[in-house]
LUMRONU-102223 format. One record per residue (C-alpha): residue in one letter; x, y, z. Coordinates in steps of 0.5 Angstrom, whole numbers, padded with zeros to 4 digits, always signed. Last residue first. Layout:
// residues N
AXYZ ...
//
This chain:
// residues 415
X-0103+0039+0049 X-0108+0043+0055 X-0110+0038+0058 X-0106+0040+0064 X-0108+0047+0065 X-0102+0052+0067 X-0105+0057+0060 X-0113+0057+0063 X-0111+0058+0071 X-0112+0065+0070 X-0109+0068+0077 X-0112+0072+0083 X-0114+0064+0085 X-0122+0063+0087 X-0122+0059+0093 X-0125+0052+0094 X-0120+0050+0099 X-0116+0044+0094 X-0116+0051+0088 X-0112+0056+0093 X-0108+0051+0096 X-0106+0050+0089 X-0105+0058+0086 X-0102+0060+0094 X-0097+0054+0093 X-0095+0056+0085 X-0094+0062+0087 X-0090+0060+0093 X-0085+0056+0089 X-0085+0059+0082 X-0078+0063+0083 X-0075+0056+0085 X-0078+0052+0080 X-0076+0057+0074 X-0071+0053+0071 X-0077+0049+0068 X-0083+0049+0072 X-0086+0043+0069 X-0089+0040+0076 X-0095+0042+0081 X-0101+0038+0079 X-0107+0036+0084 X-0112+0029+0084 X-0119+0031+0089 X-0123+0029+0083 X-0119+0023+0077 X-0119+0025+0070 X-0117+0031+0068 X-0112+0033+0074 X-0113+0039+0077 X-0108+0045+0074 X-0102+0048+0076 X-0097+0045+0070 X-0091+0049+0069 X-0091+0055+0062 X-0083+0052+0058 X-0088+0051+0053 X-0084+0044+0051 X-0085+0042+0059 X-0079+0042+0063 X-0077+0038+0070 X-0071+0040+0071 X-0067+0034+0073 X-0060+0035+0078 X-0052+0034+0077 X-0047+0036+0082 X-0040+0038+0083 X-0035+0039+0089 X-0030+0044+0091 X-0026+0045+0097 X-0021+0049+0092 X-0024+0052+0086 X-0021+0059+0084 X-0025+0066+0082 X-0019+0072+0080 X-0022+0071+0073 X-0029+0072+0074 X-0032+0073+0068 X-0026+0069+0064 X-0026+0064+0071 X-0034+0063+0070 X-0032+0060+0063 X-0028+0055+0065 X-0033+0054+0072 X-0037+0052+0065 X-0034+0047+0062 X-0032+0043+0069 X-0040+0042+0069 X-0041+0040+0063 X-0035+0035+0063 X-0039+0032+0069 X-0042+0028+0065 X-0047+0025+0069 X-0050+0018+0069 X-0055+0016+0062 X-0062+0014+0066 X-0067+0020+0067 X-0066+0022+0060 X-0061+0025+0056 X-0061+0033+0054 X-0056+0037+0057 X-0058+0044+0059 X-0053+0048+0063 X-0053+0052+0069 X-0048+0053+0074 X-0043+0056+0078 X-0044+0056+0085 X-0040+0061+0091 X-0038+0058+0098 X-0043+0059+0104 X-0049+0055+0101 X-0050+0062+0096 X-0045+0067+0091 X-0048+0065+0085 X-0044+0065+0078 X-0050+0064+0072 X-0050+0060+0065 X-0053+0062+0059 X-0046+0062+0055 X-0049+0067+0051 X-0054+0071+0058 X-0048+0070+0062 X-0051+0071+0069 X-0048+0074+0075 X-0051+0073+0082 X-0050+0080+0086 X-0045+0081+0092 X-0039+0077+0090 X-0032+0075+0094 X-0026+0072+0091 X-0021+0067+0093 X-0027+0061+0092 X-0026+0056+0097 X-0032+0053+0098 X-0034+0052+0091 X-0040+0048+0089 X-0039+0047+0082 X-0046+0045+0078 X-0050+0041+0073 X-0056+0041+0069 X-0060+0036+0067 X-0067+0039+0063 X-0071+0032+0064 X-0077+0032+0060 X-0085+0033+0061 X-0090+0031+0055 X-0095+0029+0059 X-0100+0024+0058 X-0106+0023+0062 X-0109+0016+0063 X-0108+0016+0071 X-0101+0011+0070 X-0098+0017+0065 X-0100+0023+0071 X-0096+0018+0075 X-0090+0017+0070 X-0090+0024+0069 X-0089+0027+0076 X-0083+0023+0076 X-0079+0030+0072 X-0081+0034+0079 X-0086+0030+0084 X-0091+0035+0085 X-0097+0030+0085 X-0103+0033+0090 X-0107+0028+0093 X-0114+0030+0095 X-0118+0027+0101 X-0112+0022+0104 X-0111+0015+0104 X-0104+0012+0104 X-0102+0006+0102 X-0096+0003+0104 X-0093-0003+0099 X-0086-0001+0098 X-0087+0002+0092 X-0092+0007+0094 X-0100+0007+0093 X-0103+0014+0094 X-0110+0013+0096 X-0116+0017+0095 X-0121+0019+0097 X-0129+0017+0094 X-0132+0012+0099 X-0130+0006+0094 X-0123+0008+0095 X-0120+0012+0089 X-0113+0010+0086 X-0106+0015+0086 X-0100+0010+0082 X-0092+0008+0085 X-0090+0014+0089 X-0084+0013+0093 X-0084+0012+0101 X-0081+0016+0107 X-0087+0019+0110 X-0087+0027+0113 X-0092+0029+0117 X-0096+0035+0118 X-0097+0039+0124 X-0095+0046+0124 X-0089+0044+0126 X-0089+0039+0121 X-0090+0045+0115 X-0085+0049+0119 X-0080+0043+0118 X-0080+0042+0111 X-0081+0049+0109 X-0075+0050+0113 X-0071+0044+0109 X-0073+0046+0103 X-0070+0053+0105 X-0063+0050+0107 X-0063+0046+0101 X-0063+0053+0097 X-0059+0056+0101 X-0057+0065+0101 X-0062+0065+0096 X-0062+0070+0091 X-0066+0076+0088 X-0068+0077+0081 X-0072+0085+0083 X-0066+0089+0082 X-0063+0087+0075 X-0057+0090+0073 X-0056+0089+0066 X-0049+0090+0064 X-0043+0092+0058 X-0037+0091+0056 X-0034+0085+0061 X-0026+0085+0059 X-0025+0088+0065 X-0026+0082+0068 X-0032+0082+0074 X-0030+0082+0082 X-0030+0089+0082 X-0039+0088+0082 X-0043+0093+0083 X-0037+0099+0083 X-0034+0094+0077 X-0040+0095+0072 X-0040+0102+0073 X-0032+0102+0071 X-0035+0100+0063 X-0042+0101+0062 X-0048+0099+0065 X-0056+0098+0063 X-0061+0098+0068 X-0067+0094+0070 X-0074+0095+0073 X-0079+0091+0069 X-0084+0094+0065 X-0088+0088+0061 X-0085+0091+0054 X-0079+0094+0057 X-0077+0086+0060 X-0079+0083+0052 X-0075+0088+0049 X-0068+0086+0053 X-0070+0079+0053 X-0070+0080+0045 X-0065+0085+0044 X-0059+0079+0048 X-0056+0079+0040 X-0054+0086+0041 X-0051+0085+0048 X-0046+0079+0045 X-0046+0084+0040 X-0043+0090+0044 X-0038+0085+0047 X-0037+0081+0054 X-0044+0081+0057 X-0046+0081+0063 X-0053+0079+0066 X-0053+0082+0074 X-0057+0080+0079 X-0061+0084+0085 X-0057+0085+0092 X-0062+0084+0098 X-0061+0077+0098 X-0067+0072+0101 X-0065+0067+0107 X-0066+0074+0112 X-0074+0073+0111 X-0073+0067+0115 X-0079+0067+0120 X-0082+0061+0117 X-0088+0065+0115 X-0084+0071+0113 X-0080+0066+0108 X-0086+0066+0104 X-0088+0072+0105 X-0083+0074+0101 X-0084+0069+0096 X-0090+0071+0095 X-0088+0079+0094 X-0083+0077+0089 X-0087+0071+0085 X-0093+0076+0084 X-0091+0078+0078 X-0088+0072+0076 X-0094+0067+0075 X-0098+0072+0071 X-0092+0073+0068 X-0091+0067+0065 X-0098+0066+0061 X-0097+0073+0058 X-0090+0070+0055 X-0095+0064+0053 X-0100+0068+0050 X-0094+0072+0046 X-0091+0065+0043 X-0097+0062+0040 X-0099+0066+0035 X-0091+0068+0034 X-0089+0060+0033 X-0085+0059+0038 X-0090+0054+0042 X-0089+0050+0035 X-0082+0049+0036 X-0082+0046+0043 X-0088+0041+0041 X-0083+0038+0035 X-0077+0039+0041 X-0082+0035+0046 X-0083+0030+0038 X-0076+0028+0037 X-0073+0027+0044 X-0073+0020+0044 X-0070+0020+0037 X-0064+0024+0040 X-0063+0020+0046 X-0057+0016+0043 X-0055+0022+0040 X-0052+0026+0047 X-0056+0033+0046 X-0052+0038+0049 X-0054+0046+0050 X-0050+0052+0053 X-0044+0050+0048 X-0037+0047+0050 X-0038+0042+0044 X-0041+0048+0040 X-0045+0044+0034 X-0051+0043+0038 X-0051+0051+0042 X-0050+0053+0034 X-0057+0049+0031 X-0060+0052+0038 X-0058+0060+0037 X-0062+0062+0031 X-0068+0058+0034 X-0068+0062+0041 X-0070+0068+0038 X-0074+0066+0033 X-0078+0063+0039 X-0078+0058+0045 X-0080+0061+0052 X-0081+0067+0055 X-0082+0067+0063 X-0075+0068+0066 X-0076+0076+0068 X-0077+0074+0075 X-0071+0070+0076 X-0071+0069+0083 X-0064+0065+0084 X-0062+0060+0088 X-0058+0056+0082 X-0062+0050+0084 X-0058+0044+0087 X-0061+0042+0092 X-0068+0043+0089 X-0067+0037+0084 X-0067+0032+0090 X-0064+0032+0098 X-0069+0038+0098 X-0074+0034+0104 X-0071+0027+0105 X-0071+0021+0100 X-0078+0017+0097 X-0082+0023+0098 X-0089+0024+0101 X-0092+0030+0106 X-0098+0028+0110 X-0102+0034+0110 X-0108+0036+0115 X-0112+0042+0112 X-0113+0048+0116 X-0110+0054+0111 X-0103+0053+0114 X-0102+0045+0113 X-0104+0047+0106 X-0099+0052+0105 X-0094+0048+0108 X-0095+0042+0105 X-0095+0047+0098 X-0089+0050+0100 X-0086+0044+0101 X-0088+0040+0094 X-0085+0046+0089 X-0079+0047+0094 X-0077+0039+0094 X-0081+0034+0098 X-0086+0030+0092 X-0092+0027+0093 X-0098+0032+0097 X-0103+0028+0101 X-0108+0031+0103 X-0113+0031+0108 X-0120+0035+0110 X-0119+0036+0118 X-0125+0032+0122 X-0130+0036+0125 X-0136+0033+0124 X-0142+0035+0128 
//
């Protein structure tokens, strides 16, 4: 009788990958867990350690109305840096379409398929590496500074009534009960109940990690350069410096990189590089309870990894461009207008890639060209939020269950 464990190997240690390992690991499978630095030293390090349930809706109207003001703002939400313009053309082109009214309530349908189960998912999550205290009990709060700034927010507001979330709008001397560290100039609010916060994201990847090779996982250090089949059917992930590792199925969840490796398997994907950028402060002079979201400056203040995070931003400009940390510094500026009692000593700043598909939906899907090959990337802003679901969905489909979420939209071939 052959009783040998099923392997995978799963390239790719941020939140998204270690939750798969774990998972897997979990349901029996022997998983060997590849990443070219330690687990969550990548773009998971410096996420903004938010559960943000209601961030499913992509492109639209909505969004188009304030693209061509977010370019023009040099301290805006948005910056494309020319050079990279060109390159850029036909992701926004995909962008566009994926907005269009036929297409746009399929992909919020799509979103929260993913975000309704996230909050239970992720807390069981935490349950299986014994560390349910990581997630806050304080839910999140969207701000906003005049009545327009509110009016011009109608669209998410409408979109959360129409799939009924939990949220309530405040004013005035209600803001400040939650939250007396916001500026009186705030006009109105939204608490969020349900948007939970990481108390430290790396230190979750890091516990992923470990409980996965409790379990019995390895970690191999190594960066992925292609994924071949054996003559017996397995497959093997190829690194660059030369290792070859057989598993019976591979699962890419590489972030941004993913994209080189689905390129070398004949199937393209249009996945960019959202940078963000934020400023870890370890010597606030202020204490904050609830996350805060600027919804028109599209940036949030986190109190998390024992300091307080101030971060968001998209900065279109590719792998290579090195940061400027002109964004970041941007946004602790307007932190300290909401915030205004926040200082920043002991501070340090960070620059990481989002990996963001044109329709804003990630990719869970088996690959279209080669058996036993797994996707797990494209979640956007959303990584975080997505991290168990998305390791449920996978573990589901490499075992041979039927998972509880159409798989049609996250589908690789789908563009």
């Amino acid at each position: 009788m052959n009783d040998r464990k099923r392997t995978v190997a799963v390239v790719g240690a941020g939140v998204i990958g270690a939750a798969i390992a774990l998972e897997l690991q979990r349901r029996g499978l022997q998983v060997t867990l590849i990443d070219k630095g330690e687990p969550g030293r990548g773009t998971s390090y410096g996420n903004m350690a938010s559960i943000a349930l209601d961030f499913a809706a992509g492109s639209g109207p909505n969004t188009w109305r304030k693209i061509p003001r977010w370019l023009l703002d040099p301290e805006g939400p948005v910056w494309l840096r020319p050079a990279y313009a060109l390159k850029m053309a036909p992701w926004f082109l995909r962008f566009i379409a994926a907005g269009r009214p036929s297409r746009l309530r399929d992909i919020e349908d799509a979103g929260m398929s993913l975000s309704n189960p996230a909050l239970a998912d992720f807390r069981a999550m935490l349950d299986t590496i014994a560390a349910p205290d990581l997630m806050t009990d304080e839910g999140c709060l969207a701000i906003y500074e005049t009545e327009a700034e509110f009016t011009g927010d109608r669209g998410h507001i409408d979109f959360m009534r129409r799939y009924g979330f939990d949220f309530d709008v405040l004013e005035g001397a209600a803001i400040r009960d939650l939250e007396p560290s916001l500026s009186p100039s705030i006009a109105k609010a939204v608490l969020l109940p349900d948007n939970k916060t990481i108390r430290d994201p790396y230190r979750l990847v890091v516990k992923l990690a470990a409980a996965a090779r409790e379990r019995g996982a390895t970690f191999v250090s190594g960066a992925a350069r292609t994924v071949e089949k054996n003559a017996d059917g397995t497959s093997v992930v190829l690194l660059e410096n030369g290792e070859r590792i057989a598993a019976d199925f591979v699962v890419l969840a590489a972030g941004v990189h993913t994209r080189f490796l689905a390129q070398k398997l004949g199937e393209p994907i249009p996945l960019e590089t959202e940078r963000g950028y934020h400023t870890q402060i370890m010597q606030p002079g202020v204490s904050m309870r609830y996350s805060v979201i600027w919804p028109h400056r599209a940036f949030m203040i986190t109190p998390t990894a024992g300091g307080i995070r101030v971060g968001g931003n998209v900065e279109l400009a590719g792998l290579d461009a090195a940061p400027d940390f002109r964004r970041a510094r941007v946004l602790v500026r307007h932190a300290q207008r909401a915030v205004p009692g926040l200082e920043v000593k002991d501070a340090s700043e960070w620059m990481g890639h989002r990996p963001a598909l044109p329709d804003t939906i990630p990719i869970i899907s088996p690959s279209s060209k080669m058996q036993g090959v797994w996707y797990a990337t494209g979640h956007g802003h959303l990584g975080l939020t997505y991290s168990a679901t998305t390791a449920r969905l996978i573990a589901d489909m490499v075992t041979g269950a039927r998972p509880a979420v159409d798989m049609t939209p996250f589908r690789i071939d789908r563009y």
